[in-house]
C-alpha positions as CSV (number, residue, x, y, z in Angstrom):
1,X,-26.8,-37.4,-16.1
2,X,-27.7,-34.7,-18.9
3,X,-30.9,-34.0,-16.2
4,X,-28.6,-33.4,-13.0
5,X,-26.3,-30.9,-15.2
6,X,-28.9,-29.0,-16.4
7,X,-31.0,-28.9,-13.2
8,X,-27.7,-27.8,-11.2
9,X,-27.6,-24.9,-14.0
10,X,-31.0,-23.8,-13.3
11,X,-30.0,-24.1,-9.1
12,X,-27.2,-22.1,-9.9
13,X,-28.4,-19.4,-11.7
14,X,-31.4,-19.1,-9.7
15,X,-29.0,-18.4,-6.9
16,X,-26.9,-15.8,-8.5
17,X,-30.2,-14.2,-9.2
18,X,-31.7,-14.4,-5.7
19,X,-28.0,-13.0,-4.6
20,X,-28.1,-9.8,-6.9
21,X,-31.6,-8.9,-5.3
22,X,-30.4,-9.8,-1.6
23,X,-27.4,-7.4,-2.8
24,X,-28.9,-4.3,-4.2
25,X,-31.8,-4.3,-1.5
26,X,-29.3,-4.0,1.4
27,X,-28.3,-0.8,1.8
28,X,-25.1,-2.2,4.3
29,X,-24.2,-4.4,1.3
30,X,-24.1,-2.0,-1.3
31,X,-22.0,0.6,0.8
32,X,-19.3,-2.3,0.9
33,X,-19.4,-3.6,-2.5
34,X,-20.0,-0.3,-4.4
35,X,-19.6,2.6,-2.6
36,X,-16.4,1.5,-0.2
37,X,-14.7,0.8,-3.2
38,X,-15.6,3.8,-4.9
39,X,-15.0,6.2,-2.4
40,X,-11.7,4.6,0.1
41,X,-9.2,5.1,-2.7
42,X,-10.2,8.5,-3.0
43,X,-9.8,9.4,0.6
44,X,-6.6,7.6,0.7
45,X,-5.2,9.1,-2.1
46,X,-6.1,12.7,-1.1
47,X,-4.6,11.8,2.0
48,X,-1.1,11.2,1.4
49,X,-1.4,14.0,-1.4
50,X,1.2,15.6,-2.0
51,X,3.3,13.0,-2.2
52,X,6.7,15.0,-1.2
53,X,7.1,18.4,1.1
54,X,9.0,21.2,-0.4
55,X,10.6,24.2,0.8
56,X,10.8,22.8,4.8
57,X,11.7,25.7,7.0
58,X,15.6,25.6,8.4
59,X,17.3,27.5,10.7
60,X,21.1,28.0,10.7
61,X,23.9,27.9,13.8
62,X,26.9,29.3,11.8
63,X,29.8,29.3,15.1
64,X,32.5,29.0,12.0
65,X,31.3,32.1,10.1
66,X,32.9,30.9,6.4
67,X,33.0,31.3,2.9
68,X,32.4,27.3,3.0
69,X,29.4,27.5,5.3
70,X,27.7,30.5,3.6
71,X,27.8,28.4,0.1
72,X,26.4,25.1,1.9
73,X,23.6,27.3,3.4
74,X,23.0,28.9,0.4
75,X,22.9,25.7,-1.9
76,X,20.1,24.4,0.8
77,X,18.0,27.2,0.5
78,X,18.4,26.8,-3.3
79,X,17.3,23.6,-3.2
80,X,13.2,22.3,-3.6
81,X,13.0,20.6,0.0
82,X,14.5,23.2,2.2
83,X,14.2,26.9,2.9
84,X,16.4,28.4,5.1
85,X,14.2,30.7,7.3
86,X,17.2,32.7,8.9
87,X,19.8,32.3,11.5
88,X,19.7,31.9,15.4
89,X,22.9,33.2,17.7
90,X,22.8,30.0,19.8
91,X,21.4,26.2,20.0
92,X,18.7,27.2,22.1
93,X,17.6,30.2,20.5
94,X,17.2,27.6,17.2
95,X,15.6,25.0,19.8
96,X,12.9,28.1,20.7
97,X,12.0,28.5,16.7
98,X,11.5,24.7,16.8
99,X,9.9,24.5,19.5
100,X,7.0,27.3,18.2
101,X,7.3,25.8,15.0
102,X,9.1,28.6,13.3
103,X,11.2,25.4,11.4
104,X,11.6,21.9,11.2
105,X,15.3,21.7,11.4
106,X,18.4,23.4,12.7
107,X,21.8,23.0,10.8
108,X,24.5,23.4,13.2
109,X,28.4,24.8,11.7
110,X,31.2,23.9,14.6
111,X,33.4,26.1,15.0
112,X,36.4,24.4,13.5
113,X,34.3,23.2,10.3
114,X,36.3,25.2,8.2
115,X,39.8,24.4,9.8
116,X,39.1,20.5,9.2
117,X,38.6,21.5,5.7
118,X,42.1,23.2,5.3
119,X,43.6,19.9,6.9
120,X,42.4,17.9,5.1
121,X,40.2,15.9,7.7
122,X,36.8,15.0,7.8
123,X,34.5,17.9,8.9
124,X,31.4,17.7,11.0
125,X,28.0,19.2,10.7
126,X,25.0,18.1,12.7
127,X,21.1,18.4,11.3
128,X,18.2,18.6,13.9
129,X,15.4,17.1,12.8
130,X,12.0,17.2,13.9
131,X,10.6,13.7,13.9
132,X,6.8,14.6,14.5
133,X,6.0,14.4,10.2
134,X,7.9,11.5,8.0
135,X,7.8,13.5,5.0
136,X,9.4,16.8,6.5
137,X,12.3,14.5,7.8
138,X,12.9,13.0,4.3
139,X,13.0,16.2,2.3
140,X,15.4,17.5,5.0
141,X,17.7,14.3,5.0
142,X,17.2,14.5,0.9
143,X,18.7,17.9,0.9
144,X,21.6,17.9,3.2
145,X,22.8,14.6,1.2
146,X,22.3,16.3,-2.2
147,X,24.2,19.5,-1.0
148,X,26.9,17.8,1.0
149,X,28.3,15.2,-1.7
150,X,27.9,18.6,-4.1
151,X,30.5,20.3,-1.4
152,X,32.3,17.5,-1.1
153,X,32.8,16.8,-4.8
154,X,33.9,20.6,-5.6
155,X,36.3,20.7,-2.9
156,X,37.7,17.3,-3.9
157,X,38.0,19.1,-7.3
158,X,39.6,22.1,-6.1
159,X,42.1,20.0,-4.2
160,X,43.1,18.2,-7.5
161,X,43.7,21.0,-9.3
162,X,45.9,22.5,-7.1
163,X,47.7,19.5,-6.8
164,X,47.9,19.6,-10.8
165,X,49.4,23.1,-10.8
166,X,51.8,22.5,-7.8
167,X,53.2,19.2,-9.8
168,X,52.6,16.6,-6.2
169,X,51.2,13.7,-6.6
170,X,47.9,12.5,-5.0
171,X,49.3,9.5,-4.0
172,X,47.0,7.1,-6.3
173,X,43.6,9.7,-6.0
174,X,41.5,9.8,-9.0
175,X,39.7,12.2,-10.8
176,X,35.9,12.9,-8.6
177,X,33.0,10.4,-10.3
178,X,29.3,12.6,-10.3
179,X,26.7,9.9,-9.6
180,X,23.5,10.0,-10.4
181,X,20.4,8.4,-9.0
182,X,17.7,7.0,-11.1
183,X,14.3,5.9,-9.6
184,X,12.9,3.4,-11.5
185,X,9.0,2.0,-10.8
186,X,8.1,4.9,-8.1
187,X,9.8,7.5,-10.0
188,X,8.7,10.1,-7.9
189,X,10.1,8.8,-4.7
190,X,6.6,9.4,-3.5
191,X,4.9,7.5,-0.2
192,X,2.1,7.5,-1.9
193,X,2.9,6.1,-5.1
194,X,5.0,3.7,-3.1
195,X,2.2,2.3,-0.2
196,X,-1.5,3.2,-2.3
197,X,-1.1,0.6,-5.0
198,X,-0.7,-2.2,-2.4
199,X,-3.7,-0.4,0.0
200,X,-6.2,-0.5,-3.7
201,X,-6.1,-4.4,-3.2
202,X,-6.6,-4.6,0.1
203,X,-9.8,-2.5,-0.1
204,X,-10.9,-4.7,-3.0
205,X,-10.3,-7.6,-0.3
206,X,-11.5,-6.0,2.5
207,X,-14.7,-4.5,0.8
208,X,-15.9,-8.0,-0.7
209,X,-15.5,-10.1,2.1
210,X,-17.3,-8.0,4.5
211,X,-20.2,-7.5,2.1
212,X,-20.1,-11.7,2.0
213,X,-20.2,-12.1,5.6
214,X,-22.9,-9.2,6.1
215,X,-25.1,-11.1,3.6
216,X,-24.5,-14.6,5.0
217,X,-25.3,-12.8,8.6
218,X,-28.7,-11.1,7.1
219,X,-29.6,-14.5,5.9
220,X,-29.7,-16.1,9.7
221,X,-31.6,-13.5,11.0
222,X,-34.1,-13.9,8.5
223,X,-34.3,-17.6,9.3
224,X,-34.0,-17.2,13.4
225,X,-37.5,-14.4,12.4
226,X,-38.8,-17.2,10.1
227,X,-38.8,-20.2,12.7
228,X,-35.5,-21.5,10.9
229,X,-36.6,-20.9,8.0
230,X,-34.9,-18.2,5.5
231,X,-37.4,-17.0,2.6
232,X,-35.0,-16.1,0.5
233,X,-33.5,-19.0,0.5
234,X,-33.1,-21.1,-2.6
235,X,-32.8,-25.2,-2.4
236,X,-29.9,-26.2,-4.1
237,X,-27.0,-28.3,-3.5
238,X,-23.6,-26.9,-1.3
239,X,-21.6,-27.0,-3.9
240,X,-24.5,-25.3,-6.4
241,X,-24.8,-22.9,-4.0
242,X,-21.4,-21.4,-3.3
243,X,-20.7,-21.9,-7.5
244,X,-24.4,-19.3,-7.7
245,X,-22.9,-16.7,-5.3
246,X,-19.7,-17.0,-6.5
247,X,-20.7,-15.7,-9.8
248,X,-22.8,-12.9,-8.5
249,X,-19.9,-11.5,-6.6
250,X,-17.3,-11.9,-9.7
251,X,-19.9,-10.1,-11.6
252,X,-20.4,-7.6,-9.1
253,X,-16.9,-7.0,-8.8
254,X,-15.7,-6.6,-12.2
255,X,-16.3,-2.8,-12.6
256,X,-14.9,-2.0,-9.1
257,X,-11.7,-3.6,-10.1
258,X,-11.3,-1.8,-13.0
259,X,-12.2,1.7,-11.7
260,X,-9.7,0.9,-8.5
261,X,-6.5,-1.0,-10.5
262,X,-6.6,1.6,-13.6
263,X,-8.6,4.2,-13.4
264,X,-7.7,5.3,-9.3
265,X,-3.8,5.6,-10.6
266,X,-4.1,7.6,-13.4
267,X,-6.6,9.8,-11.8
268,X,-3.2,10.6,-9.3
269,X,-0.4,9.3,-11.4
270,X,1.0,7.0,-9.7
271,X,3.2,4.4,-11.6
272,X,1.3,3.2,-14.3
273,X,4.1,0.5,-16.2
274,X,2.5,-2.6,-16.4
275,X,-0.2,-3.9,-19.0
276,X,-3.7,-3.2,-17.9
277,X,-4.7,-7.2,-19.8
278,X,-2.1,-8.3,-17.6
279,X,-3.1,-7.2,-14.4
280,X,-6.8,-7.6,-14.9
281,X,-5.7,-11.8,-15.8
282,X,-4.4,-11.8,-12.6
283,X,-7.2,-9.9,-10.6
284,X,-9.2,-13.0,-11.8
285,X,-7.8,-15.8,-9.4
286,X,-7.4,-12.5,-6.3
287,X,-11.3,-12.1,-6.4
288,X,-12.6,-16.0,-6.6
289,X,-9.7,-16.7,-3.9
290,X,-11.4,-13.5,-2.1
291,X,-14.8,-14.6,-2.5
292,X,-14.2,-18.4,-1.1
293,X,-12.1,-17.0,1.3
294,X,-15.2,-14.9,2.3
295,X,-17.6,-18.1,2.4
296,X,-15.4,-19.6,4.8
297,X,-15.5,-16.8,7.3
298,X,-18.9,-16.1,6.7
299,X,-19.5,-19.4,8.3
300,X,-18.3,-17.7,12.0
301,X,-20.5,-14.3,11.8
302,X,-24.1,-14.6,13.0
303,X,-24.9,-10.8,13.4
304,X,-25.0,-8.3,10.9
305,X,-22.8,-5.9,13.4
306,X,-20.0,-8.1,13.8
307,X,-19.1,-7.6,10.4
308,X,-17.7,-4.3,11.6
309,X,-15.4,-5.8,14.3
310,X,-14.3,-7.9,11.5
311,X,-13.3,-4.8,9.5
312,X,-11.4,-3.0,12.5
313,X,-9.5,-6.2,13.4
314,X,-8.8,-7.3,9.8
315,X,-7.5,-4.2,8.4
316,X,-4.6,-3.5,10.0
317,X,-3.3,-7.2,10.1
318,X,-3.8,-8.0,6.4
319,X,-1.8,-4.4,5.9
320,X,1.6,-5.6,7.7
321,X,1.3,-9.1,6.7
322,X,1.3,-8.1,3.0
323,X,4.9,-6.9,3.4
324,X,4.0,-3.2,2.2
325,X,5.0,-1.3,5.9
326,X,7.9,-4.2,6.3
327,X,9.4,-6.5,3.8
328,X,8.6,-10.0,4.2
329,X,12.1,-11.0,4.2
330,X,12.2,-9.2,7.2
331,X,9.7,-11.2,9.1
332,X,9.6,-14.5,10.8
333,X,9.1,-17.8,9.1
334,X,5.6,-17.7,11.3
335,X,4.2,-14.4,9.9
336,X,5.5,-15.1,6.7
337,X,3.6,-18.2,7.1
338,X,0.0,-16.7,7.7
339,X,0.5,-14.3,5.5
340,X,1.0,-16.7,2.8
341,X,-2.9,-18.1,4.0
342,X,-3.9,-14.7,2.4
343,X,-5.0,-13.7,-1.5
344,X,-4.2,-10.0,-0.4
345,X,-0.4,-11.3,0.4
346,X,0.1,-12.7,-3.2
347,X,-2.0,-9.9,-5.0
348,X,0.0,-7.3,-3.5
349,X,3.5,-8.4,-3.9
350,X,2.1,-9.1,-7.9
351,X,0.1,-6.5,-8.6
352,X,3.0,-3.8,-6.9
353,X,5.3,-5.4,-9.4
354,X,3.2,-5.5,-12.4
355,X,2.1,-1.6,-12.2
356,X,5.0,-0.4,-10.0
357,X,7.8,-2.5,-12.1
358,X,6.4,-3.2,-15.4
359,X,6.6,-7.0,-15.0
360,X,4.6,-9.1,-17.4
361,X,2.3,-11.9,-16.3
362,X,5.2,-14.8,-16.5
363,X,7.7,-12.4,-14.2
364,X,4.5,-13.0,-11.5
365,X,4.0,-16.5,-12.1
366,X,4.6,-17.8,-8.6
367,X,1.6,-15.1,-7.0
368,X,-0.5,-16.0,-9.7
369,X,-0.1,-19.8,-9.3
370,X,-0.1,-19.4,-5.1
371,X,-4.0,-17.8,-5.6
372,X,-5.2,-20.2,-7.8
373,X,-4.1,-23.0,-5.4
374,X,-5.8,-20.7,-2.9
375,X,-9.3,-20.4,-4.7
376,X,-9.2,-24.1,-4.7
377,X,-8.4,-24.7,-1.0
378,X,-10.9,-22.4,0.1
379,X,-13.5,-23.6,-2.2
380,X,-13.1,-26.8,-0.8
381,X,-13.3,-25.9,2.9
382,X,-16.0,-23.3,2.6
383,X,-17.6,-26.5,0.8
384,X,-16.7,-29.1,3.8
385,X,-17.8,-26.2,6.7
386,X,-20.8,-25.8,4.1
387,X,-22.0,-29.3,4.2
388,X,-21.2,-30.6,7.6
389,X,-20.1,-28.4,9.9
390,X,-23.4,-25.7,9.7
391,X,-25.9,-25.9,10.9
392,X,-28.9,-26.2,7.8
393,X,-32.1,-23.9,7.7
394,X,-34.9,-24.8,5.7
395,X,-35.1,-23.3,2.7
396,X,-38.3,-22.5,0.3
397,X,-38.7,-23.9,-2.7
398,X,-38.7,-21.8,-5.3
399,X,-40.2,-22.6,-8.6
């Protein structure tokens, strides 16, 4: 028994080792395992850099020509998302500056705007918006909600205090109540800060199993050069085997993890709340779920170019399933379902709430107990596809 341990010790580490040459002699493999990881969050993070748009051009349709307009305009302009780039006689001479991209909204006064407002009624103003850029639409809708409950709220005020003075009643009103919002986790309200921290894992995902499957795909063609027969290959056990690469890729992907988790958001401040121990506890069932997960599609790629299609068709499906461009909740029980099949699913969600949200290891419990279940049930299927359902090549002895 003592002999069998030890020798599947020596098989195992003289597979890690074989792996770590395979790995840093492929130039294809070290562009996904170092250098996509090292360079992707950059890109992405200069990407959606800056985070908010400020001082969006505006153009004004004044038809009521009053004190109250003049103030709302000029509390807009004041404001950090909006400037007001001037005034047009008419809808379609505003539609004309939009159109050549002299602004980004129009702000259009009725006519009877102030007369609603010496009734007493609800008035109307309508914002044009041009759809064509997220971020311009959200600075403009931020602005014309901050300005209009500030109008609303002074008005409301006035009309108290006249109220006051005169001695009537306000028939059960109550004084005006200021509220205030505070962001909490994305403080800055950013997309950025909102969507990267989710995107970081996926890379990490992304990155490792592609390097797996383009090192499993090297491997056949060496043995369909070789007559069958791959010279790299190492006789060991299945189980030896996949334990051997395993490690190599844990090892591998320590630093990577690191520089993308901690170093990546404070290099653009994002939300930095949760405990770096904490996170990096939890990274540790993510990447063995990753690298098993890996095995088991590596079992389905027999050219070294497929693992691009992988990449292209992978991508975008692990992005919506991990709820970051819609909210689980939100989905059917079916997606919710494959998406559960996932590490990047669980990782997300616990890693977003962790660094967005400041939650501590126990708050995540559930994510971190749904990928440790995961590195087991794709440990044992890479395992059973391993030992029965490939087909073998002779491997060399090596001594």
């Amino acid at each position: 028994m003592i002999n069998k341990i030890w020798h599947s010790v020596c098989c195992i580490f003289k597979v890690c080792k074989r792996e770590f040459h395979l790995t840093f002699r492929d130039m294809g493999v070290v562009l996904f395992f170092l250098a996509l990881p090292t360079v992707y969050p950059i890109l992405y993070a200069l990407i959606y850099n800056p985070e908010y748009v400020r001082d969006v051009p505006a153009v004004v349709v004044d038809d009521c020509r009053s004190e109250t307009t003049r103030e709302y305009t000029r509390r807009l302009d004041a404001s950090q998302y909006v400037k007001i780039a001037g005034y047009a006689a008419n809808m379609q001479e505003a539609r004309q500056a939009m159109a050549q991209k002299e602004c980004y909204a129009i702000v259009y006064f009725p006519r009877d705007f102030e007369e609603c407002l010496g009734r007493g009624e609800t008035a109307h103003l309508s914002m044009y918006c041009d759809m064509s850029m997220l971020l311009r639409y959200k600075s403009i809708l931020m602005a014309q909600t901050d300005v209009t409950a500030s109008i609303s709220a002074d008005i409301q005020a006035d009309v108290m205090q006249i109220a006051a003075m005169q001695g009537l009643s306000m028939g059960g009103a109550v004084p005006t109540v200021k509220s205030t919002s505070v962001p909490m986790g994305n403080t800055s309200m950013g997309i950025a800060s909102a969507l990267l921290p989710g995107i970081l894992v996926l890379i990490l995902q992304q990155s490792l199993v592609l390097g797996i499957c383009m090192l499993a795909a090297g491997g056949r063609e060496r043995a369909r050069l070789n007559g069958g027969i791959d010279p790299m290959a190492i006789r060991a056990g299945t189980a030896c085997t996949m334990i051997g690469k395993a490690l190599c890729y844990f090892v591998i992907y320590i630093v990577p993890t690191i520089y993308i988790l901690k170093y990546v958001p404070m290099f653009f401040s994002f939300p930095q709340n949760g405990h770096s121990l904490d996170i990096m506890i939890f990274m540790i069932p993510f990447l063995l779920s990753t690298i098993f997960m890996g095995m088991v599609i590596q079992r389905f790629i027999h050219e070294r170019e497929t693992v691009f299609l992988l990449f292209v068709f992978s991508s975008v499906l692990f992005l919506f399933l991990s709820g970051l461009s819609w909210p689980r909740y939100g989905m059917s029980p079916l997606w919710t379902v494959i998406g559960d099949c996932f590490p990047s699913t669980w990782a997300v969600n616990g890693y977003v709430a962790m660094k967005s949200n400041g939650a501590e290891l126990w708050q995540v419990a559930h994510p971190y107990a749904m990928l440790w279940v995961q590195t087991v049930v794709y440990f044992v299927i890479a395992w059973v596809v391993g030992r029965y359902a490939t087909p073998r090549t002779t491997a060399i002895k090596h001594s």
